[in-house]
C-alpha positions in Angstrom: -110.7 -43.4 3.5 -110.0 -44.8 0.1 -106.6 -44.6 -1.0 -105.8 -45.4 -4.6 -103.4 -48.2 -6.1 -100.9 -46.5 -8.8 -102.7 -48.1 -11.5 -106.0 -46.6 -10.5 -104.6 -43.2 -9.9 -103.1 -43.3 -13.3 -106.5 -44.0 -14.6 -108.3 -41.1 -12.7 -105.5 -38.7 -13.4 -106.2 -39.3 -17.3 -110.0 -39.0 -17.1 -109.6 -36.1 -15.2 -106.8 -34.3 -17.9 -109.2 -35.7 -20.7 -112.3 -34.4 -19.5 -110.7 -30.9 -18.8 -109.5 -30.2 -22.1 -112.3 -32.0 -23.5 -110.6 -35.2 -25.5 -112.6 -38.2 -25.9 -112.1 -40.8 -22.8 -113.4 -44.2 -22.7 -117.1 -44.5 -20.8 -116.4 -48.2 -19.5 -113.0 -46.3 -17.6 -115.2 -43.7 -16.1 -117.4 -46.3 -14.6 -115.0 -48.2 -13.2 -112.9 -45.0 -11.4 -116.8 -43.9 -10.4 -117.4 -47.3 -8.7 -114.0 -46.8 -6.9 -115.4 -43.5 -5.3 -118.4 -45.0 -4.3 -117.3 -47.8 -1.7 -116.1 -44.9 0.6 -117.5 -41.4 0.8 -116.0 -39.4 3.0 -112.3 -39.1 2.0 -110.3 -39.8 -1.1 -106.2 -40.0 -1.1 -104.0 -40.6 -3.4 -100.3 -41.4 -2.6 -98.5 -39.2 -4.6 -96.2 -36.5 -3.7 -97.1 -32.8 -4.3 -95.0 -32.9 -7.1 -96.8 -35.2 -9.4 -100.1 -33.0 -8.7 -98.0 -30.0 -9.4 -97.5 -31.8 -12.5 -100.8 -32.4 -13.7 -101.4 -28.9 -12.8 -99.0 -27.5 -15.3 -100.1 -30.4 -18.0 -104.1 -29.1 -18.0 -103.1 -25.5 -17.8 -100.4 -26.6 -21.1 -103.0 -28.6 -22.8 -105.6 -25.8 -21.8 -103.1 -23.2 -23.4 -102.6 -25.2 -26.4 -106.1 -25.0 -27.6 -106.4 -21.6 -27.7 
């Protein structure tokens, strides 16, 4: 299981908002969160509570929303 410091989960969490409503992110950042997926591959968790993916939910669908 790979479980994520804060820092790195930060990181993902922006790559993943950036490359959903298609904002430039930074290559060398991807790398590095790939290369954190790839030392384990069967389970990824990140310690967060439901509320901060609830969260991120509501900040794609608003970003999502705003480019319309």
């Amino acid at each position: 299981m790979l479980v994520l410091n804060d820092a790195q989960a930060i990181v993902v969490k922006n790559l993943l908002t950036k490359m959903l409503v298609n904002d430039t992110y930074s290559v060398s950042q991807l790398e590095e969160a790939i290369g954190w997926f790839e030392r384990e591959s069967d389970r990824v968790s990140c310690p967060f509570e439901q509320v901060w993916s609830k969260n991120l939910a509501q900040e794609i669908v608003r970003e999502l929303r705003n480019q319309n």
